[in-house]
MILOGU-231181 format. One record per residue (C-alpha): residue in one letter; residue number from 1; x, y, z. Coordinates in steps of 0.25 Angstrom, whole numbers, m for minus. Each point is the difference from the previous one (the first is absolute). Last residue first. Layout:
MILOGU-231181
<r resn="A" resi="NUM" c1="X" c2="Y" c3="Z"/>
...
//
This chain:
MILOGU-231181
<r resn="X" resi="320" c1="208" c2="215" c3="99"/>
<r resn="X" resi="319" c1="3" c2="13" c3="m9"/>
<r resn="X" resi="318" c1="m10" c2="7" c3="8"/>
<r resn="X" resi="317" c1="7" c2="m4" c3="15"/>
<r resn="X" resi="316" c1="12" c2="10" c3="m6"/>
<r resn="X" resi="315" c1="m10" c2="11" c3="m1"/>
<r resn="X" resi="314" c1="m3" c2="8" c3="m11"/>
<r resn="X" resi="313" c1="2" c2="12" c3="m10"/>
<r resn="X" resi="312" c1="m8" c2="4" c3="m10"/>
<r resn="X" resi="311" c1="4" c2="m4" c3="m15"/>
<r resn="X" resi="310" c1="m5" c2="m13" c3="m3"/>
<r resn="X" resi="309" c1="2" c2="m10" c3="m9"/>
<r resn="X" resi="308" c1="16" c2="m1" c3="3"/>
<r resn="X" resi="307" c1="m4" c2="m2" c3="15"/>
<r resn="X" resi="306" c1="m10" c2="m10" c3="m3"/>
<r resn="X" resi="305" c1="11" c2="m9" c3="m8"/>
<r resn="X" resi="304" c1="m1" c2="1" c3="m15"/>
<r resn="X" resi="303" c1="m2" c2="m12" c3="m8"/>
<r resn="X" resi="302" c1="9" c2="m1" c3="m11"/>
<r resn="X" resi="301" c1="0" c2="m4" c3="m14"/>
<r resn="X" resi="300" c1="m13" c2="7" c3="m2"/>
<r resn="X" resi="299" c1="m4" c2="m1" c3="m16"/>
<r resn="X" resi="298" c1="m10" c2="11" c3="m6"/>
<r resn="X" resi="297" c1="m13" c2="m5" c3="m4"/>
<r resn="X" resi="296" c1="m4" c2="4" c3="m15"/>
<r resn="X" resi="295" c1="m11" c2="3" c3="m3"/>
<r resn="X" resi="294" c1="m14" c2="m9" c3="m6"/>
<r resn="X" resi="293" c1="m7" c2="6" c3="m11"/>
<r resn="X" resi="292" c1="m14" c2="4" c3="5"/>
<r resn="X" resi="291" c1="2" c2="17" c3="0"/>
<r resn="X" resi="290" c1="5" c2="1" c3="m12"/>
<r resn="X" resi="289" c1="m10" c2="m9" c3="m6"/>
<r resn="X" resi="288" c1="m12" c2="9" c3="6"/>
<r resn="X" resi="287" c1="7" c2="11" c3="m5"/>
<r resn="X" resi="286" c1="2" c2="m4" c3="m15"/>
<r resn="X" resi="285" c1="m17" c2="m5" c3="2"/>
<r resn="X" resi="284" c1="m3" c2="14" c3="5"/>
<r resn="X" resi="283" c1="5" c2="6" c3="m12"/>
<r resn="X" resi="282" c1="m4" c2="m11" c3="m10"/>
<r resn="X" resi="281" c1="m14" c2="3" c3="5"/>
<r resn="X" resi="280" c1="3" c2="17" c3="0"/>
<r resn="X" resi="279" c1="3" c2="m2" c3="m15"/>
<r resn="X" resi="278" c1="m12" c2="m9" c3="m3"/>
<r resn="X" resi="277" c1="m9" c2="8" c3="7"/>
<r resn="X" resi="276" c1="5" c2="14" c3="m7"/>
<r resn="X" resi="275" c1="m2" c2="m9" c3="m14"/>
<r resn="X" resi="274" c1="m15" c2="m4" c3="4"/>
<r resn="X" resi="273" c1="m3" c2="15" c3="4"/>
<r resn="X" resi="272" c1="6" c2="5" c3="m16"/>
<r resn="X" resi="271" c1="m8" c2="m11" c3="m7"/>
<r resn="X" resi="270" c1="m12" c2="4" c3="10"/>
<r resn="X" resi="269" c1="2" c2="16" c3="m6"/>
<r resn="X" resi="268" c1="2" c2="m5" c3="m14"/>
<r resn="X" resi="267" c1="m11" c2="m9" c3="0"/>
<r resn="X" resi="266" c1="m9" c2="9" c3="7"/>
<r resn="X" resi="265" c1="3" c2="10" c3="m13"/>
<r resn="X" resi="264" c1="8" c2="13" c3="1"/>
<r resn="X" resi="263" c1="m2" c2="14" c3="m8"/>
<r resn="X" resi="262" c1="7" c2="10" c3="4"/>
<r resn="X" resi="261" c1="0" c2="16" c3="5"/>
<r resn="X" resi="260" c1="m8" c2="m3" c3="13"/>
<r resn="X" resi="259" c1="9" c2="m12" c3="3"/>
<r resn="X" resi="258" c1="7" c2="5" c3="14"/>
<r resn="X" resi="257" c1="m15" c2="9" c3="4"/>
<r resn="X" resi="256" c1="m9" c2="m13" c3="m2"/>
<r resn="X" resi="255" c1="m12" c2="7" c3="m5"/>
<r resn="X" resi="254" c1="m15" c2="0" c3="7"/>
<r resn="X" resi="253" c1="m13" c2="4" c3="m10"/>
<r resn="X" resi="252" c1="m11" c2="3" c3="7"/>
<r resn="X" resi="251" c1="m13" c2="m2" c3="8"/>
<r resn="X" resi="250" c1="m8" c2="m9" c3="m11"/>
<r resn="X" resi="249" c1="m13" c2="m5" c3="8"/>
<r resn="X" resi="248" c1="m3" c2="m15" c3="m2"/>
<r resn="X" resi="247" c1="m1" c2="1" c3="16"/>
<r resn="X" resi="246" c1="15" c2="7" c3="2"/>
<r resn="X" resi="245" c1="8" c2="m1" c3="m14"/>
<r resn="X" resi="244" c1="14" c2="3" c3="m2"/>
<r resn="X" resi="243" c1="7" c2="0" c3="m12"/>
<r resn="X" resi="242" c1="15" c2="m4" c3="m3"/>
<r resn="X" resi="241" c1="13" c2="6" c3="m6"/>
<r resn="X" resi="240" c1="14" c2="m4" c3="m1"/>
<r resn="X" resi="239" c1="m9" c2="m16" c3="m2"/>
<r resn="X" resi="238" c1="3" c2="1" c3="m16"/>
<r resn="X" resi="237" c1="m4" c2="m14" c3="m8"/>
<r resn="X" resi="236" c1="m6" c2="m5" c3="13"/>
<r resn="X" resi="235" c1="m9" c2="12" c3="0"/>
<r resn="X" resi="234" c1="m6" c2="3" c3="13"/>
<r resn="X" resi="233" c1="m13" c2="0" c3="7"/>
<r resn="X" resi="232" c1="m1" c2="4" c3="14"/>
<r resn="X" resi="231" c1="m10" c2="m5" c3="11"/>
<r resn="X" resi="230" c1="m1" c2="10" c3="14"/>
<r resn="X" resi="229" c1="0" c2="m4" c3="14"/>
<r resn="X" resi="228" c1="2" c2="12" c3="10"/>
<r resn="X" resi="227" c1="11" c2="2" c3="10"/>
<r resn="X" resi="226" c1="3" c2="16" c3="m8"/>
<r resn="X" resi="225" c1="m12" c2="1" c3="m10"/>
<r resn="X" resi="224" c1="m2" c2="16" c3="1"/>
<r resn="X" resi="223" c1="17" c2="1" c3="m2"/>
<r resn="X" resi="222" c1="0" c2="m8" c3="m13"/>
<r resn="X" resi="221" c1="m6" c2="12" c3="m9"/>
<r resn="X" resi="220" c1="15" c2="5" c3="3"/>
<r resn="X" resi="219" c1="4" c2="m11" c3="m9"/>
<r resn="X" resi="218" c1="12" c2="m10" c3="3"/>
<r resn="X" resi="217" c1="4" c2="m15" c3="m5"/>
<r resn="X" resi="216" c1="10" c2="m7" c3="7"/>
<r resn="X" resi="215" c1="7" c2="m13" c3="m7"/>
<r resn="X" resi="214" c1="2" c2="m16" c3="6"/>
<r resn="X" resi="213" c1="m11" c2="m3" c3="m9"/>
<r resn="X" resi="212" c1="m10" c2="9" c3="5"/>
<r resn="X" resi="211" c1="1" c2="8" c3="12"/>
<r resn="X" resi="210" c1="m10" c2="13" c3="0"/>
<r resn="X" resi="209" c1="5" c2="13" c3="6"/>
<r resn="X" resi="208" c1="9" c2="4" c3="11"/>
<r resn="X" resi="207" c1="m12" c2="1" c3="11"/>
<r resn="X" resi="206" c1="m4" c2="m12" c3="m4"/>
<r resn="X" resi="205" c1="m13" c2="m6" c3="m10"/>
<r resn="X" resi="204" c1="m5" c2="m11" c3="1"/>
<r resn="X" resi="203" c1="0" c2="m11" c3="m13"/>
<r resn="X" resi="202" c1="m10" c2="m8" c3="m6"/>
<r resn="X" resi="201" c1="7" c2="m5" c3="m15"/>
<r resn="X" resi="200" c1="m9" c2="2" c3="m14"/>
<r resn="X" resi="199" c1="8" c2="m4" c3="m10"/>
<r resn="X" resi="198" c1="0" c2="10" c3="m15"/>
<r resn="X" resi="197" c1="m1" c2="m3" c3="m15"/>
<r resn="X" resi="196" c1="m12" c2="m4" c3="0"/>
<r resn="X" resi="195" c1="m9" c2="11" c3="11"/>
<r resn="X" resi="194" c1="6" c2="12" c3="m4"/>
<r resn="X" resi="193" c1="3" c2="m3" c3="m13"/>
<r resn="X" resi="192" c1="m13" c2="m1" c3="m3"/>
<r resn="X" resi="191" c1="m5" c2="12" c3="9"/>
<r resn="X" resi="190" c1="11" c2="8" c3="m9"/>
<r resn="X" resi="189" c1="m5" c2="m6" c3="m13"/>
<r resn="X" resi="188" c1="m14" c2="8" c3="3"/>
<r resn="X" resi="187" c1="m13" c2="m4" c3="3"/>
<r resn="X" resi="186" c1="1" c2="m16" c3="0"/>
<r resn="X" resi="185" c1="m7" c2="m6" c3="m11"/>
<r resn="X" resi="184" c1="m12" c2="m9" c3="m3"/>
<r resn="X" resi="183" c1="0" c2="m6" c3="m13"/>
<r resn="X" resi="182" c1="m13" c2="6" c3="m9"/>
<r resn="X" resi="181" c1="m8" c2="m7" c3="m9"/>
<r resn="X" resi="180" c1="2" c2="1" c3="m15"/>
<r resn="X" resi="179" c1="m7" c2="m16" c3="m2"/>
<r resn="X" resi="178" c1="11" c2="m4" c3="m12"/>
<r resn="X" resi="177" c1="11" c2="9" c3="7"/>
<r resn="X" resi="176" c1="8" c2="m13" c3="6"/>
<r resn="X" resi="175" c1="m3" c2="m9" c3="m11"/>
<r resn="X" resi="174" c1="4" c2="8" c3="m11"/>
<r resn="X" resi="173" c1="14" c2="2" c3="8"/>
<r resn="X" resi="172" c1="1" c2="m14" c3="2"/>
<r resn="X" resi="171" c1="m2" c2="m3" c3="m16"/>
<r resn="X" resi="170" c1="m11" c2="m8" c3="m4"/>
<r resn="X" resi="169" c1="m4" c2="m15" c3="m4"/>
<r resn="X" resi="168" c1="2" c2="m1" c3="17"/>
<r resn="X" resi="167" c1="8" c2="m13" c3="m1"/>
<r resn="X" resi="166" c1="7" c2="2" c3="m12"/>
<r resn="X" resi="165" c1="4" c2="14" c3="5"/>
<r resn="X" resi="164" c1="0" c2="11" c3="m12"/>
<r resn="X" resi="163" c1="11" c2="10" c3="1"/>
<r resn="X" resi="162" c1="m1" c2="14" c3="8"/>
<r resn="X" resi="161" c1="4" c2="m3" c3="12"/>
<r resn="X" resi="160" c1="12" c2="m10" c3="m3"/>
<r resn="X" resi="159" c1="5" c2="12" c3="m9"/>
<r resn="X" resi="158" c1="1" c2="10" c3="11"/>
<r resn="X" resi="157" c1="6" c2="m8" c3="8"/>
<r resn="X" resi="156" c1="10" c2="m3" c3="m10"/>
<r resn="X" resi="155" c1="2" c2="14" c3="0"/>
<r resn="X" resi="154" c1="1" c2="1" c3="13"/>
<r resn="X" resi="153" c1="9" c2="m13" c3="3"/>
<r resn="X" resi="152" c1="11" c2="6" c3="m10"/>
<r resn="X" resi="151" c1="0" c2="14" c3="8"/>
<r resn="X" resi="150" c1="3" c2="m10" c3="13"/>
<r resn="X" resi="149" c1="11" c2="m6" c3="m7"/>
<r resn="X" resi="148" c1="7" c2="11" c3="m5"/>
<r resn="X" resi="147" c1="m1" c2="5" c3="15"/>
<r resn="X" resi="146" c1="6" c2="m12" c3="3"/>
<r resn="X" resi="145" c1="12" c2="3" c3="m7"/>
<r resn="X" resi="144" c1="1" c2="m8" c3="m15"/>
<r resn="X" resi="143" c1="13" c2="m7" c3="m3"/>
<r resn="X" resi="142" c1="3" c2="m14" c3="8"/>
<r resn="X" resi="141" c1="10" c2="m10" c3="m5"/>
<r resn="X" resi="140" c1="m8" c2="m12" c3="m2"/>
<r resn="X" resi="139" c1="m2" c2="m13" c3="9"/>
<r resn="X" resi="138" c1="6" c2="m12" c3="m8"/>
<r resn="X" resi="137" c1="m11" c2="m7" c3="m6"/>
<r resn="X" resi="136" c1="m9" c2="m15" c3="5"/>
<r resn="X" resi="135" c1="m12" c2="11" c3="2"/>
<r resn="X" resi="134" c1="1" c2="14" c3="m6"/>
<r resn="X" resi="133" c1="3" c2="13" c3="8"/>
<r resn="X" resi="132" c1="m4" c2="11" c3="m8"/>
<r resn="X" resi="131" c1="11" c2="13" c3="2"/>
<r resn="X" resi="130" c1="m3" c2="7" c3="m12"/>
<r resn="X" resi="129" c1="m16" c2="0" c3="m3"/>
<r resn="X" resi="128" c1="m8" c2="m8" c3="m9"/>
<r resn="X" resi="127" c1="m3" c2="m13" c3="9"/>
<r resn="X" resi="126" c1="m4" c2="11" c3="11"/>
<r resn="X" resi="125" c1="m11" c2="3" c3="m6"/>
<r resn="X" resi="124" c1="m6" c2="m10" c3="m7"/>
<r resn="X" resi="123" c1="3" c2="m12" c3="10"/>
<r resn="X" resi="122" c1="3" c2="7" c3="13"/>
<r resn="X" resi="121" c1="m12" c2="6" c3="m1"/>
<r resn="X" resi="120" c1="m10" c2="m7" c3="m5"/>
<r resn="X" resi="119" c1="3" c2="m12" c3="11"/>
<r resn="X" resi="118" c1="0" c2="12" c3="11"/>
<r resn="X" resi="117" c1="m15" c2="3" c3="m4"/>
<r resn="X" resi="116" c1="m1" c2="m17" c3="m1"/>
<r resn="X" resi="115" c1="3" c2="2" c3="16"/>
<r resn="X" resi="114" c1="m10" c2="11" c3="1"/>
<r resn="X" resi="113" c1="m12" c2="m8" c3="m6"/>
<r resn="X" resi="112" c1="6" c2="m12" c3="7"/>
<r resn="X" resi="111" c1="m2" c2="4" c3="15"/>
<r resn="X" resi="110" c1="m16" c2="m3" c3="m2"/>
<r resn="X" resi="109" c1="m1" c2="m10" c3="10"/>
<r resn="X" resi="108" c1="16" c2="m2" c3="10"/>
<r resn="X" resi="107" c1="m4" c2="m13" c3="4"/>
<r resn="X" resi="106" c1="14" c2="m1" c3="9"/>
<r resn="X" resi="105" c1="m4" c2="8" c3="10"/>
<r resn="X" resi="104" c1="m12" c2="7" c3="m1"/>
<r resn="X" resi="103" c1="1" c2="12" c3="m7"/>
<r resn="X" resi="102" c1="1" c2="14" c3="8"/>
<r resn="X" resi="101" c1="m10" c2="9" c3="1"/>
<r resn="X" resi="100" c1="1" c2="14" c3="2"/>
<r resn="X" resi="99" c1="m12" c2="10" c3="1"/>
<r resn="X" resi="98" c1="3" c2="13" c3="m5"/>
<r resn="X" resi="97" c1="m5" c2="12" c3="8"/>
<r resn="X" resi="96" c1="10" c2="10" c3="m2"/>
<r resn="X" resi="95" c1="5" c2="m1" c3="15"/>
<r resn="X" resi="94" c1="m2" c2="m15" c3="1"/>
<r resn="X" resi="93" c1="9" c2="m3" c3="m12"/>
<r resn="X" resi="92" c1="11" c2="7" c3="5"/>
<r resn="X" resi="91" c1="0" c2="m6" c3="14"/>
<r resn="X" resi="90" c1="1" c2="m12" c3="m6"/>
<r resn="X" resi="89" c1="9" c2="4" c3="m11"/>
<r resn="X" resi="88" c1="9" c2="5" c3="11"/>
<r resn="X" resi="87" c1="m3" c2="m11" c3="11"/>
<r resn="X" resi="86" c1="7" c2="m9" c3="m11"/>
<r resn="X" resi="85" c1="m8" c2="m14" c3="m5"/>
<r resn="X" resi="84" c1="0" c2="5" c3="m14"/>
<r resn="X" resi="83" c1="16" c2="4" c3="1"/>
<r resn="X" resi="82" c1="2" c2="m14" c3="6"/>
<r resn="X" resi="81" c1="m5" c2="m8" c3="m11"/>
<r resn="X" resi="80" c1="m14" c2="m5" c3="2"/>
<r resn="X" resi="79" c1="m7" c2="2" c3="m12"/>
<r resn="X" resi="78" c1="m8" c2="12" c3="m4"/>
<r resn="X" resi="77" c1="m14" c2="4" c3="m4"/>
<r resn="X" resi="76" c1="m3" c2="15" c3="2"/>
<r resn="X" resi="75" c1="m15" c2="2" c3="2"/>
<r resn="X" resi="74" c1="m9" c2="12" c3="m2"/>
<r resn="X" resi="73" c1="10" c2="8" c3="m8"/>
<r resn="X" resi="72" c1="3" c2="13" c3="m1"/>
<r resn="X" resi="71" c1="1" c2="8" c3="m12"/>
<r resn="X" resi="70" c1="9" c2="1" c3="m14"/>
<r resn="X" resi="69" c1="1" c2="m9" c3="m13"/>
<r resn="X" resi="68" c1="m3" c2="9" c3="m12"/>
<r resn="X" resi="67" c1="14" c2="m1" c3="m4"/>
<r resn="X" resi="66" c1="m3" c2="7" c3="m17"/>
<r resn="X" resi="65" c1="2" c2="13" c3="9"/>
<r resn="X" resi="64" c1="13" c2="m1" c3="3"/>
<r resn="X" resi="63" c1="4" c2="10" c3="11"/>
<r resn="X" resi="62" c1="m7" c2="m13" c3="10"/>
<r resn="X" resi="61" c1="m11" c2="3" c3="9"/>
<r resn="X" resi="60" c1="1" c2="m5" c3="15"/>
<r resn="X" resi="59" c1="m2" c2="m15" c3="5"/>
<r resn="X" resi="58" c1="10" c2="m7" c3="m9"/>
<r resn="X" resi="57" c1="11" c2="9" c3="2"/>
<r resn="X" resi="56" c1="m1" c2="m2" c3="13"/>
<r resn="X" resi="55" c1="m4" c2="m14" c3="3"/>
<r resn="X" resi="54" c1="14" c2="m3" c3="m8"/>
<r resn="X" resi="53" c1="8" c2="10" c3="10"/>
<r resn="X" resi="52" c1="m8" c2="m8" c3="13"/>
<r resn="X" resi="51" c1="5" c2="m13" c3="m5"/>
<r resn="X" resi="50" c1="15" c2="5" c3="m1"/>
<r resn="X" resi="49" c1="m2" c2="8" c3="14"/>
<r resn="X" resi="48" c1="m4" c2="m16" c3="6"/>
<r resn="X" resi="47" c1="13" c2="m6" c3="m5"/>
<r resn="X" resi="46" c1="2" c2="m9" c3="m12"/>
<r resn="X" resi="45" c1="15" c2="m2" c3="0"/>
<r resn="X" resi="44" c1="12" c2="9" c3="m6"/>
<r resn="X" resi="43" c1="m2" c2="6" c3="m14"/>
<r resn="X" resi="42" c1="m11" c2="8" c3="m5"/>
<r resn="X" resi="41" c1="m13" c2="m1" c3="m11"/>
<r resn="X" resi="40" c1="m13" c2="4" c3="5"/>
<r resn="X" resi="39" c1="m13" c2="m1" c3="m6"/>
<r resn="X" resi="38" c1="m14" c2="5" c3="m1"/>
<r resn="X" resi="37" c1="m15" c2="m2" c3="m5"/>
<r resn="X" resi="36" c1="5" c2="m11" c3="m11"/>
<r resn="X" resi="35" c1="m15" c2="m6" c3="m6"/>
<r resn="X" resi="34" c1="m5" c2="m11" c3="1"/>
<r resn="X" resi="33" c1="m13" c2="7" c3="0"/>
<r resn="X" resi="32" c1="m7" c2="m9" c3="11"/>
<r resn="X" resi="31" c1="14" c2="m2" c3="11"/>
<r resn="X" resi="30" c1="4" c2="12" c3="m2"/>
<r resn="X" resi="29" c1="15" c2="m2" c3="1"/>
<r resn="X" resi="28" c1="11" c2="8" c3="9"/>
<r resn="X" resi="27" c1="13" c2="m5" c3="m3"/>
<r resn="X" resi="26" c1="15" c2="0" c3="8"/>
<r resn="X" resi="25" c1="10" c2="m4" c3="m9"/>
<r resn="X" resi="24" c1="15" c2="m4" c3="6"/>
<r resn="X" resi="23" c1="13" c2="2" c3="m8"/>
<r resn="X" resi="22" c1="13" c2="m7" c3="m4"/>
<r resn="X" resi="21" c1="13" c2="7" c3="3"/>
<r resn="X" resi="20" c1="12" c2="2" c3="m7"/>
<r resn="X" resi="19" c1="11" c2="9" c3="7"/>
<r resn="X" resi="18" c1="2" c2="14" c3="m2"/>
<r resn="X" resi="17" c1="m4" c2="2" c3="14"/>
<r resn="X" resi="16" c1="m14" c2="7" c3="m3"/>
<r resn="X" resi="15" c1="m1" c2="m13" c3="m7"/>
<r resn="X" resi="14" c1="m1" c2="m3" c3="m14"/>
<r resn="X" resi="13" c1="m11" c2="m8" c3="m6"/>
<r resn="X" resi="12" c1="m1" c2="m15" c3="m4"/>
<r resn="X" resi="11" c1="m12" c2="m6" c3="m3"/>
<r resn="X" resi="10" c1="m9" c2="m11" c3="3"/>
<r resn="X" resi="9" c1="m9" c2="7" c3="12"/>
<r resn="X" resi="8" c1="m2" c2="m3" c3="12"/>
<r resn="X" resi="7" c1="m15" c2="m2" c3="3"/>
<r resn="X" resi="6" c1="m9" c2="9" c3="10"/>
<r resn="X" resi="5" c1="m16" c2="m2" c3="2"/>
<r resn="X" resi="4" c1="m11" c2="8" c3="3"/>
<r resn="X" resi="3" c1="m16" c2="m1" c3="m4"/>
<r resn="X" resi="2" c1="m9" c2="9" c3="m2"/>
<r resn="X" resi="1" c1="m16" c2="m1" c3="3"/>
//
């Protein structure tokens, strides 16, 4: 069983915009061992992908072969944050054959071992690093990137590990290999990525393509599926490409044509949606003003006579 869990963390880093910026730790623990299976260290709000990202590197083999840690899980023990109560992870979780559960609300059992993890953390790790943000103190002037950050959490990582657990009387990575028996792994990191770091959406296929978010994707292997129903999988990180599968059956790979030559996130793509709204809102609200504000009714200082207002001829008896 792991367990999953995000804190913020108490340091500083410097953004991708230059400005400071206090980052988020997503951690995958083995809930018998103790020991760090995977993390993730990123900026913005837990989200689903950030989740899925730990899970990876936690489920396949790590380069650094003193991080033993690797496999699927049987159970994957989370809160209720909305990330863990997404369709994604939901979905996720189903196809690698996980079984989620969520602690019960407000008796959350078993949630310290990974909330003293996060203890360990910010107190001797971060403690020593530039950027340390200290209670009752001034917040610091940020100097490490967070990809600084992320090479200090592996080493540390690394050392938590492999150092003896008070509770255990050994260290997690003793723990984890005493009885040498064998973590069940997907067959390749292409099927893993397959499955975590993509969303499965239903979608049917038109006679210009596939429709999905808003952008058309092509493939001449599209033409046999024409009115048909068929789930695609895409990468939220990078949606210019998506797969598409009919019955569990891969059938190709579709590219939206306009994008084909970048690389654009859903975020990017629902940012760029949300600004058009906004701009054709205000532009049908300037109308709507335009056309409520009250005009101005010309004076008439005179009444004209019937035969002023008209410009056929009539009859004397007319006028009477």
């Amino acid at each position: 069983m792991w367990q999953s869990d995000h804190t913020m963390l108490d340091i500083l880093v410097v953004g991708t915009d230059g400005k400071p910026a206090r980052p988020w730790l997503t951690t995958i623990l083995d809930d018998c061992s103790r020991a760090v299976c995977g993390y993730t260290v990123f900026l913005g709000a837990p989200s689903a992908m950030n989740t899925t990202l730990a899970l990876r590197q936690a489920i396949w083999h790590k380069t650094d072969p003193t991080w033993p840690t690797c496999g699927l899980p049987d159970v994957l023990y989370v809160d209720h944050g909305s990330d863990f109560t997404s369709d994604q992870l939901a979905h996720t979780t189903v196809d690698l054959h996980i079984r989620l559960i969520h602690s019960t609300v407000a008796r959350p059992q078993g949630r310290g071992k990974i909330e003293r993890s996060f203890g360990t953390i910010n107190t001797e790790l971060l403690a020593t690093l530039p950027g340390h943000i200290t209670e009752g103190q001034p917040w610091p002037t940020p100097k490490l990137s967070l990809a600084d950050l992320d090479s200090a959490l592996e080493a540390f990582v690394a050392t938590y590990n492999d150092r003896t657990h008070s509770e255990l009387g050994t260290s997690p990575r003793s723990a984890w290999i005493a009885i040498g028996w064998l973590p069940r792994m997907p067959e390749s990191l292409e099927d893993l990525d397959g499955l975590l770091l993509t969303v499965a959406k239903t979608r049917v296929v038109r006679r210009d393509g596939i429709r999905f978010p808003g952008l058309r994707y092509v493939s001449p292997t599209l033409a046999g599926y024409v009115g048909g129903s068929v789930v695609i999988r895409y990468d939220p990180r990078d949606i210019t490409e998506i797969r598409v599968f009919d019955h569990d059956e891969f059938v190709c790979k579709a590219v939206n044509q306009e994008h084909h030559d970048q690389k654009v996130s859903l975020k990017e793509i629902q940012a760029a949606r949300n600004v058009r709204r906004r701009a054709l809102r205000a532009g049908i609200n300037e109308r709507i003003a335009l056309v409520a504000a009250p005009t101005e009714t010309p004076r008439i200082t005179e009444v004209p006579t019937l035969a002023q207002r008209s410009a056929l001829k009539i009859y004397k008896e007319d006028l009477r």
